[in-house]
RODREN-684179 format. One line per field, with one value per residue (C-alpha): residue number from 1; y, z, x. Coordinates in Angstrom, 1 decimal. Layout:
% residues N
seq: c(NUM,...)
v: c(Y,...)
w: c(Z,...)
u: c(X,...)
This chain:
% residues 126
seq: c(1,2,3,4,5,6,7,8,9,10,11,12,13,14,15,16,17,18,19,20,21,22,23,24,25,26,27,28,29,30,31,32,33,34,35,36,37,38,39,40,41,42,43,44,45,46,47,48,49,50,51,52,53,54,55,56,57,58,59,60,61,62,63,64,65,66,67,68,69,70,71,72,73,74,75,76,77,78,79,80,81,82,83,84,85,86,87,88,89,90,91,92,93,94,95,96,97,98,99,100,101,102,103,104,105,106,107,108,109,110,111,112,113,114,115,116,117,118,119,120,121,122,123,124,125,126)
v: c(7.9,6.1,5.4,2.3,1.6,-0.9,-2.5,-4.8,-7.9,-8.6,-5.7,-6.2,-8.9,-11.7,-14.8,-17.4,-17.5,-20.2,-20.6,-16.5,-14.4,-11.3,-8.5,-6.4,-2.7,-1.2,1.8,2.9,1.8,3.8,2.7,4.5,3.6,0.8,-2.5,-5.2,-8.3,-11.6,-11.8,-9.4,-6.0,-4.4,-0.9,0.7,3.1,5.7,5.3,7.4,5.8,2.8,-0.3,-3.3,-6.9,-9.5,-9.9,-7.4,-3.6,-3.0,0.9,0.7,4.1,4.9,5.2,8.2,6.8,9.1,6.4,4.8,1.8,-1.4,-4.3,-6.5,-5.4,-2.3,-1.3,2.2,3.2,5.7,9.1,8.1,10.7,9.4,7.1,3.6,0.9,-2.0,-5.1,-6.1,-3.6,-0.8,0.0,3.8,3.5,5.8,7.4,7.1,9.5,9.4,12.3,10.7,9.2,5.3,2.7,0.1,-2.1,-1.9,0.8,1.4,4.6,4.3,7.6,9.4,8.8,11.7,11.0,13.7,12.8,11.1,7.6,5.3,1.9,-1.2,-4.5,-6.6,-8.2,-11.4)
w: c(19.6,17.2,13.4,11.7,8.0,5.8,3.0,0.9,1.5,4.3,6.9,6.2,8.3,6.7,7.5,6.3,5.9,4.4,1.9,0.9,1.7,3.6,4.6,7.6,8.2,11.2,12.9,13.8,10.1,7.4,3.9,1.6,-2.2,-4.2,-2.3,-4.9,-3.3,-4.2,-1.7,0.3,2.0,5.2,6.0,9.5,8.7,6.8,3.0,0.0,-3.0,-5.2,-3.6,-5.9,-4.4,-6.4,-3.8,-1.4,0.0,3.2,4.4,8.4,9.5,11.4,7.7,6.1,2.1,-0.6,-3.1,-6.1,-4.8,-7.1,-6.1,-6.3,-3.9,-2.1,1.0,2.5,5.7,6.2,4.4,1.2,-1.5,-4.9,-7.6,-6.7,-9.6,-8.2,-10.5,-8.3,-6.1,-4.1,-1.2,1.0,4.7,6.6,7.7,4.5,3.0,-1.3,-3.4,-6.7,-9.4,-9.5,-12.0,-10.5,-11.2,-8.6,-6.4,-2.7,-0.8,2.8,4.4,5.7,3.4,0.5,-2.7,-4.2,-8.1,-11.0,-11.5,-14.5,-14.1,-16.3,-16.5,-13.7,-14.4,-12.1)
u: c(12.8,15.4,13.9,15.0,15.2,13.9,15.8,13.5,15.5,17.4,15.8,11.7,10.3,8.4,6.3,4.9,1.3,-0.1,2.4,2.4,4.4,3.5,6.1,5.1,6.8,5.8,4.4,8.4,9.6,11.0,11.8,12.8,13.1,11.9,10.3,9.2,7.9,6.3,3.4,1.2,2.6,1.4,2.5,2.1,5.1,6.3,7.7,9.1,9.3,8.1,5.8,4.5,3.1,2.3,-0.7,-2.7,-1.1,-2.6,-1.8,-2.8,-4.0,-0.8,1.0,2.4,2.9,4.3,5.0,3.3,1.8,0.8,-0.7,-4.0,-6.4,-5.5,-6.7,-5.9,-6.7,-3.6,-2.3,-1.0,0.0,0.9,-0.5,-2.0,-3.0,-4.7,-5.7,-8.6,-10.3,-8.8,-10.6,-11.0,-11.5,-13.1,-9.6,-8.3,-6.4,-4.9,-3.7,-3.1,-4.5,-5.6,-6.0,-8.4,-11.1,-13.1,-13.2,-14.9,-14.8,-16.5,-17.6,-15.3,-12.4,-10.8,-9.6,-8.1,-7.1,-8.5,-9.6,-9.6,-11.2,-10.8,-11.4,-10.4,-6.4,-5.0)
């Protein structure tokens, strides 16, 4: 099976959704290194290194993260192992996996899912 990788510019696909962007990797992607985008991010793949969305991180259970991850509301239904801030909510599934610490301000863990690190929580930011 050949592996592809992701560049955060030219390589990542995007769409427009209602006038925001959101940048799809799939469940054959690899990136690795730093992705920074203006809009929301859904990963289905496998990525080392840095992720930060101005809007939502999506981590579909098919995902193998070891990155810090950053955005508004994250939502992680895959493995992800490193730290995670979220400025809104982030959000467990039940086949959610994170090893590393989060900075949130809300913070939902449905049964089922592991959280393995510490977690500071703070008042809600954009």
């Amino acid at each position: 099976m050949a592996q592809s990788e992701k560049t955060a510019a030219p390589a990542a696909s995007t769409a427009q959704n209602g006038g925001n962007n959101v940048v799809n990797l799939g469940p054959r992607d690899i990136l690795q290194g730093r992705l920074e985008i203006q809009g929301d991010l859904k990963i289905a793949g496998n990525v080392e290194g840095d992720l930060k969305a101005s809007g939502d991180v999506t981590v579909d259970p098919t995902a193998t993260i070891q990155a810090a991850i950053e955005g508004g509301n994250v939502n992680v239904r895959g493995q992800v192992t490193g730290n995670v801030t979220a400025r809104r909510r982030l959000t467990l599934g039940g086949s959610g996996r994170l090893n590393g610490d989060v900075k949130v301000s809300r913070l939902t863990v449905e049964d089922g899912a592991t959280l393995n690190g510490n977690v500071t929580m703070s008042a809600e930011k954009g």
